[in-house]
C-alpha positions as CSV (number, residue, x, y, z in Angstrom):
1,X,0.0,0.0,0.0
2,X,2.7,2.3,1.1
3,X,4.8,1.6,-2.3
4,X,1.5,1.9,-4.6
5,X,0.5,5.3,-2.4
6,X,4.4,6.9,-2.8
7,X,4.2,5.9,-6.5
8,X,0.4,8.0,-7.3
9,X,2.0,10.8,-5.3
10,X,5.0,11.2,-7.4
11,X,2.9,10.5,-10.6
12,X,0.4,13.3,-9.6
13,X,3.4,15.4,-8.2
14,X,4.9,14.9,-11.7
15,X,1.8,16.1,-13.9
16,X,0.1,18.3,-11.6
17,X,2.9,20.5,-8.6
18,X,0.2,22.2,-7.4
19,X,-1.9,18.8,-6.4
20,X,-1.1,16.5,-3.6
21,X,-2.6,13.4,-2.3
22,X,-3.7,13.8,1.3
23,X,-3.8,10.5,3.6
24,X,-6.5,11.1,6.3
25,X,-5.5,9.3,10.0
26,X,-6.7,5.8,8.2
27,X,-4.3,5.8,4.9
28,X,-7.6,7.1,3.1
29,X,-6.4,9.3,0.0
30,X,-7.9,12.8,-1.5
31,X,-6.8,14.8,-3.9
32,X,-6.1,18.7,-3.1
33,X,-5.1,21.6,-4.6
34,X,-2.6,23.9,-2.7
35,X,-3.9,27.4,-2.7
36,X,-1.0,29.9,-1.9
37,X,-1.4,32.8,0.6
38,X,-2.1,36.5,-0.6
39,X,-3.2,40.1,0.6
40,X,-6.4,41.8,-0.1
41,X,-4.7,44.1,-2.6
42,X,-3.8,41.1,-4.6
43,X,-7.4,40.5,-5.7
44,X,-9.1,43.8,-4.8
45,X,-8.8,47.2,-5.1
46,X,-7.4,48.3,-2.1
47,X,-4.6,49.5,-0.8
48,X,-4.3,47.2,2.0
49,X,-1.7,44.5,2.2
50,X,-3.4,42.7,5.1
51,X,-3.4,39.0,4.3
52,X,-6.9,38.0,3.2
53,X,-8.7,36.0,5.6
54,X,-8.5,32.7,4.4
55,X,-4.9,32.7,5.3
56,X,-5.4,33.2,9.0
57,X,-5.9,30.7,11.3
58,X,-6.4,31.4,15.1
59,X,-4.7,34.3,14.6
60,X,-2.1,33.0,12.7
61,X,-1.1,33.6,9.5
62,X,-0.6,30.2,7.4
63,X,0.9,30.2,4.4
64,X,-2.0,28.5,2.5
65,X,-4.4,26.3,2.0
66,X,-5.7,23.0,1.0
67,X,-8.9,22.9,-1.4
68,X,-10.5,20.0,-2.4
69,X,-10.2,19.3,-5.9
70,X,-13.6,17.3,-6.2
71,X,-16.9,17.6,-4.8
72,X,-17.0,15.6,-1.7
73,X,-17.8,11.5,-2.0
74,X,-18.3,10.0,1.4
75,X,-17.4,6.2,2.3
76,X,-17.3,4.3,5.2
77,X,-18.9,7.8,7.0
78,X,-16.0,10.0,5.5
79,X,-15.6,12.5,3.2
80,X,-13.1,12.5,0.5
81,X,-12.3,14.4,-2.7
82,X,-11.8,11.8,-5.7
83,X,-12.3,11.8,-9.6
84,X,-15.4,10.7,-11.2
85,X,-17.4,9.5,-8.3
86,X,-20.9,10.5,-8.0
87,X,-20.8,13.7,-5.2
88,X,-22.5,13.0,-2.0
89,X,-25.6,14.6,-2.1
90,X,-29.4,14.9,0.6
91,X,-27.5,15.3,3.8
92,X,-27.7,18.3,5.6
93,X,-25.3,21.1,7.1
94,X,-24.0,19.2,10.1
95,X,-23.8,15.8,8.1
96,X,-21.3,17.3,6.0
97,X,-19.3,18.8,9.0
98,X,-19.0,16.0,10.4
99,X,-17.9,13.6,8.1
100,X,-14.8,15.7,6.6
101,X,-14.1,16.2,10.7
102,X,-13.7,12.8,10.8
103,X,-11.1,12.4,8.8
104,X,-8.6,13.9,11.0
105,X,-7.1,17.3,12.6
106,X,-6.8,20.1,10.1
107,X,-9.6,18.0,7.7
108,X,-12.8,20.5,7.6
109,X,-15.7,21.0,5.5
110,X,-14.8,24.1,3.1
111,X,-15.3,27.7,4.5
112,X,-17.0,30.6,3.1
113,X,-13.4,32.1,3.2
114,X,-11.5,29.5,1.5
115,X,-14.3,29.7,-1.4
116,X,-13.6,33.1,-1.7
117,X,-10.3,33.4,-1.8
118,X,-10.5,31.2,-4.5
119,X,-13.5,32.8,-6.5
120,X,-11.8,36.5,-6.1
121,X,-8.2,34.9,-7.3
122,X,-10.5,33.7,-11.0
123,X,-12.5,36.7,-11.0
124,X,-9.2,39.0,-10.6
125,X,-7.6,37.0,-13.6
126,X,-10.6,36.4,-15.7
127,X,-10.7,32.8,-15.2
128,X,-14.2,32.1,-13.5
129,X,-14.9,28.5,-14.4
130,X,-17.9,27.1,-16.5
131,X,-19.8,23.9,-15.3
132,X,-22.7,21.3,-15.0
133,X,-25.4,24.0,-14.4
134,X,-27.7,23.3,-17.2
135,X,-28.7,19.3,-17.2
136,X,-25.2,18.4,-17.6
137,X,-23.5,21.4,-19.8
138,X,-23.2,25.2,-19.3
139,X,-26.0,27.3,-20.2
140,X,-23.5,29.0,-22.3
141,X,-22.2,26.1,-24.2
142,X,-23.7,24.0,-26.4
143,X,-20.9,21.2,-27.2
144,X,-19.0,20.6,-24.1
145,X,-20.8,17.7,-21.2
146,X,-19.3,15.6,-18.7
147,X,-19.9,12.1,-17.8
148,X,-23.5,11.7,-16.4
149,X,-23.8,10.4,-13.0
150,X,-25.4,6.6,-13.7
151,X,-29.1,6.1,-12.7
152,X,-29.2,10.0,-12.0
153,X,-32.1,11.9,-14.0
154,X,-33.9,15.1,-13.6
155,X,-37.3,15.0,-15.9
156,X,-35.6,12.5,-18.3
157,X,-32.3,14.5,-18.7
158,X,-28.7,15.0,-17.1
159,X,-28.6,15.9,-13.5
160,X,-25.4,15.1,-11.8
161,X,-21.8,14.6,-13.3
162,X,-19.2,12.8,-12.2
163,X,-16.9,15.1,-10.6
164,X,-13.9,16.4,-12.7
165,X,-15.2,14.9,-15.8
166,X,-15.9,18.0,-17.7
167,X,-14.0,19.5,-19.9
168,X,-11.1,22.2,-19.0
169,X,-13.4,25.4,-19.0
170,X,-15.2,23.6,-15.6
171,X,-11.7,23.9,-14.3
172,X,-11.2,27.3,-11.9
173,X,-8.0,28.0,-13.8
174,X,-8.7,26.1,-17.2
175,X,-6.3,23.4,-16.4
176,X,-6.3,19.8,-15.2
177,X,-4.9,21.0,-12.3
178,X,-7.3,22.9,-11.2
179,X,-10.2,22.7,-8.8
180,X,-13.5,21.0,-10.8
181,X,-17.1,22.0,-10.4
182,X,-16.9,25.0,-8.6
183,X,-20.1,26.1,-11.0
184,X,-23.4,23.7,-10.6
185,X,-23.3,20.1,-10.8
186,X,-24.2,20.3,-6.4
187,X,-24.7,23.1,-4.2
188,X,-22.0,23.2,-1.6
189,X,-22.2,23.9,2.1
190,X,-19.7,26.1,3.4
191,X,-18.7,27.1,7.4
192,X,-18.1,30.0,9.0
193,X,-20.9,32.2,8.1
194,X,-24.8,32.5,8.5
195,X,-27.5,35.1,8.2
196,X,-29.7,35.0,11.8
197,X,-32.8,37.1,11.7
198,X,-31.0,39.1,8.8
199,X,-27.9,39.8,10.9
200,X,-24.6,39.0,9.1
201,X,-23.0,36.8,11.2
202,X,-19.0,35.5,11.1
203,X,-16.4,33.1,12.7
204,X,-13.4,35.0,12.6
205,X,-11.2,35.1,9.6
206,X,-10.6,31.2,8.9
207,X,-11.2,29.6,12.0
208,X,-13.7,27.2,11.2
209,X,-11.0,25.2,9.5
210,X,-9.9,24.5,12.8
211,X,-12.2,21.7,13.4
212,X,-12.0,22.0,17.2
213,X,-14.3,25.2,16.7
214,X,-18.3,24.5,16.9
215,X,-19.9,25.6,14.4
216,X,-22.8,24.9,16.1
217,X,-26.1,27.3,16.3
218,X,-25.7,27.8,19.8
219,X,-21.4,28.3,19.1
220,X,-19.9,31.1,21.0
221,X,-17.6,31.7,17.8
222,X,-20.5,33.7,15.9
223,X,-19.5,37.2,15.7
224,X,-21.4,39.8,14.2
225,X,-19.8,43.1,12.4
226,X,-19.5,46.3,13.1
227,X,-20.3,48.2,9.8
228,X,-18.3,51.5,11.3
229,X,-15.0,49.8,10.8
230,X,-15.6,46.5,10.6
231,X,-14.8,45.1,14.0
232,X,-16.0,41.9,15.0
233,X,-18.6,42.6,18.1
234,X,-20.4,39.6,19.8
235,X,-24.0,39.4,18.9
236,X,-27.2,40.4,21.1
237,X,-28.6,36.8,20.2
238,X,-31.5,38.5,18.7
239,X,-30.5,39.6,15.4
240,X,-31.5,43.1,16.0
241,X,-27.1,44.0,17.5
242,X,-26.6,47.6,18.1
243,X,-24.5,48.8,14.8
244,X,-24.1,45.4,13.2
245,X,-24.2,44.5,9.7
246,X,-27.6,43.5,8.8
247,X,-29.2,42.2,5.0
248,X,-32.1,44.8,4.1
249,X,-33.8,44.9,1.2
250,X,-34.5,47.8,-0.8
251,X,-36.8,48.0,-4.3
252,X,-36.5,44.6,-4.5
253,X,-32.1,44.0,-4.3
254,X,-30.1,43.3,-1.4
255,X,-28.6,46.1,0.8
256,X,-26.0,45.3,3.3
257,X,-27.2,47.7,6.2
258,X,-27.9,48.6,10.1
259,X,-31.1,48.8,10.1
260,X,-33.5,46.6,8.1
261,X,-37.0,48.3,6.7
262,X,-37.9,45.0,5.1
263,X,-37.8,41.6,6.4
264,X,-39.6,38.5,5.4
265,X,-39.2,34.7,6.3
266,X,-39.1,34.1,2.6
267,X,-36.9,33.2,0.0
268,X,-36.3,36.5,-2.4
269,X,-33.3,37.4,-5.1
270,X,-31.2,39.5,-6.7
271,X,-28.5,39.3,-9.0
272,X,-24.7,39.8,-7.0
273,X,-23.8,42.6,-9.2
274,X,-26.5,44.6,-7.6
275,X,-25.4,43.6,-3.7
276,X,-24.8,47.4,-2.3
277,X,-24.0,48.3,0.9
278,X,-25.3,51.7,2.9
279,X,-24.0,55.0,3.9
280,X,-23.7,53.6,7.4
281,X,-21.3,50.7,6.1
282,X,-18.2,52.1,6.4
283,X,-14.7,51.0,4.0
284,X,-13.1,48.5,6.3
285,X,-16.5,47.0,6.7
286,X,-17.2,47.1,3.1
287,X,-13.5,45.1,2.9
288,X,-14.7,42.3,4.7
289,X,-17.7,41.9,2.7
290,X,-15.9,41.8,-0.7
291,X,-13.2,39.8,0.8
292,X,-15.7,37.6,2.0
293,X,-17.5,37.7,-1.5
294,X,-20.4,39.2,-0.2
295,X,-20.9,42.0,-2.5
296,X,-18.9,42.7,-5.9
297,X,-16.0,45.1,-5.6
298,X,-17.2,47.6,-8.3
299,X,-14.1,49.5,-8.5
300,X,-11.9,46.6,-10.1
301,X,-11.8,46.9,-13.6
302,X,-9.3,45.2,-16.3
303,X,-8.8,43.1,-18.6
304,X,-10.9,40.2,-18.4
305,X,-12.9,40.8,-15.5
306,X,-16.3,40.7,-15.8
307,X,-18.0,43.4,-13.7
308,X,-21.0,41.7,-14.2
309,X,-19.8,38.7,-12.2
310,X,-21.1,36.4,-15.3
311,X,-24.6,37.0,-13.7
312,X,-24.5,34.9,-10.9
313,X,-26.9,35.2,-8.4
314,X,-27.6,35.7,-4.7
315,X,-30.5,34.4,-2.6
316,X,-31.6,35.2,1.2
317,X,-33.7,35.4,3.7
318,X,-33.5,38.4,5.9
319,X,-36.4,36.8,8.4
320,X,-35.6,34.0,9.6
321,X,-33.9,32.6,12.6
322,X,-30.8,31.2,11.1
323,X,-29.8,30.8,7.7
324,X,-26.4,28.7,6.5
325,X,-24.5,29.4,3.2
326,X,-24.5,27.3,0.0
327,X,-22.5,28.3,-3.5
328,X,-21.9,27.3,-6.7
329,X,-25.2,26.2,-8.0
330,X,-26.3,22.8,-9.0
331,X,-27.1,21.3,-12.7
332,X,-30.6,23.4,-12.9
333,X,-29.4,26.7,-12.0
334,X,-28.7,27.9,-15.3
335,X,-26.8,31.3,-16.2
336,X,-27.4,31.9,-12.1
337,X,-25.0,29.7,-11.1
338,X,-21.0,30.2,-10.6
339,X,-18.1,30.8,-8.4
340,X,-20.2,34.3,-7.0
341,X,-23.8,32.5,-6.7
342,X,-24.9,32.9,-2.9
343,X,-28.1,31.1,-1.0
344,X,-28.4,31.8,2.1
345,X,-32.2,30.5,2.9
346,X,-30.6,27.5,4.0
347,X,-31.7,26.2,7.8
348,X,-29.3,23.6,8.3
349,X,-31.3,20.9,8.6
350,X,-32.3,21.8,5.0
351,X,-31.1,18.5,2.4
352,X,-31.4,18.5,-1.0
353,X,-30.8,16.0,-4.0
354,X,-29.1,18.5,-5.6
355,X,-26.9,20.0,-2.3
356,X,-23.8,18.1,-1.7
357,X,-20.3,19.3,0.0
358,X,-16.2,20.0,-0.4
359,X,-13.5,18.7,2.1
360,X,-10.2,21.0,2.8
361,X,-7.3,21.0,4.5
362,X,-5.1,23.1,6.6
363,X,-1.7,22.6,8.4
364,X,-3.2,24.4,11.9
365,X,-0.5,26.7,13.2
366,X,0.8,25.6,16.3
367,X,0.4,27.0,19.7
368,X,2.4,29.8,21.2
């Protein structure tokens, strides 16, 4: 096993440096992609050479990450990241957790920060991936498919692919060593961020890859913002926190805010390009939320970036008690769906055929 293992990893190291096969604590393998550290400035436009979040760990600056490659398959009650399986799908948020927990220290379900920092590092280069989010091609292609997950149909036509099986466009950076799927094909939960009662809610930086931190409803980790300078402030446990970042919605589009003049306990929409924040949202707070990929950074322009964020999409619900993250879009989202497309009307008991997961890893820093 050990000889056959050493051989793959120097085969993969060969075609693919920035891949690496990950052993979990019982010699199971995954495949990763190594995601380098970089500053805000790197991918925004801003000034500021503060590292961006994902590369902070428990205060800690790590210099990276590790992203799964595939959409998460579970066996034996773990997750792991492997080409052309069938992803994992109609478990909810704390299913997910807890399966790519299992696997070992450092092993975590991905984070809202992690996906980021990935989607602002395409979008800053012009490289946001196409994918499964049209019954098993792109809505804007009309040659390229994938395999088609066996025995898996949606109204007589493709619903899930086998992950990685679609051509180099699904790819974040339109090569085979890239990470696959990151538009459609599943949803994807994500920690370390929820909406309660319409109040933005955070775990610091990237500390939910430290799988020691609940991520539980009840977890003393939430943190709400302050939209004066973006401090993290803890929360008054009712949504309604004194200066805190809250999701309002005005004529209809989302409006990162203080104060919220509408709320519902329904699901409602608006394209991301539209996300805006309010006069009372001040710059550092607007940071986080584009670092965070919250809202689009309309000042970065270039070649190759899209300002329109290839019309992905964001849904929400500003009501209810508490609402978890999924991205990416599954195989009916259509021209919605992509590295930008945000629902957060998830409870997370919520499970879905069409809502799977994505295992990462992290090398925590040690302790002081």
């Amino acid at each position: 096993m050990a000889n056959n293992f050493e051989a793959a990893a120097f085969a993969l190291q060969c075609a693919f440096p920035k891949n690496k096969i990950l052993m979990d604590d019982k010699g199971m393998p995954s495949v990763f992609v190594w995601i380098p550290a970089f500053r805000l400035c790197d991918v925004l436009s801003t000034t500021s050479t503060d590292i961006h979040p994902a590369f902070r760990v428990n205060g800690k600056e790590i210099a990276g990450f590790y992203f799964g490659k595939y959409q998460t398959k579970v066996y034996n009650e773990r997750a792991y990241s492997l080409p052309a399986e069938d992803p994992t799908v109609s478990q909810n948020f704390d299913w997910f957790a807890s399966k790519t927990k299992a696997n070992g220290t450092g092993w975590h379900e991905a984070t809202v920060a992690e996906w980021a920092a990935v989607a602002l590092w395409c979008h800053k280069r012009g490289c946001e991936p196409r994918g499964n989010n049209n019954y098993g091609k792109d809505a804007n292609e009309s040659t390229y498919d994938a395999i088609p997950a066996p025995g898996v149909q949606d109204s007589g036509k493709t619903a899930r692919v086998l992950t990685g099986t679609g051509p180099l466009p699904w790819s974040h950076n339109g090569q085979m060593d890239g990470i696959w799927d990151m538009n459609g094909n599943v949803w994807e939960w994500l920690l370390g961020l929820r909406l309660y009662k319409g109040e933005l809610q955070i775990i610091a930086d990237n500390n939910a890859a430290d799988n020691s931190v609940s991520t539980a409803a009840s977890s003393a980790a939430w943190k709400a913002i302050r939209a004066s300078d973006g401090a993290l402030i803890t929360p008054d446990g009712n949504g309604t926190t004194s200066g805190s970042i809250k999701l309002n919605v005005v004529s209809g589009k989302a409006v990162w805010d203080t104060t919220i003049t509408d709320q519902k306990d329904e699901g409602r929409g608006c394209s991301f390009k539209d996300i805006t924040a309010g006069s009372a949202v001040g710059d550092a707070a607007k940071l986080v939320l584009m670092a965070l990929a919250l809202m689009p950074d309309a000042a970065l322009t270039g070649t190759g970036i899209d300002t329109t964020y290839g019309g992905d999409y964001f849904w929400f619900n500003n009501g209810a008690e508490e609402r978890l993250p999924l991205r990416g879009g599954s195989w009916l989202s259509g021209g919605r769906a992509g590295l930008f497309y945000l629902d957060l009307d998830n409870p997370r008991s919520n499970s879905r055929w069409n809502v799977g997961g994505r295992s990462a890893f992290v090398e925590l820093p040690a302790e002081s």
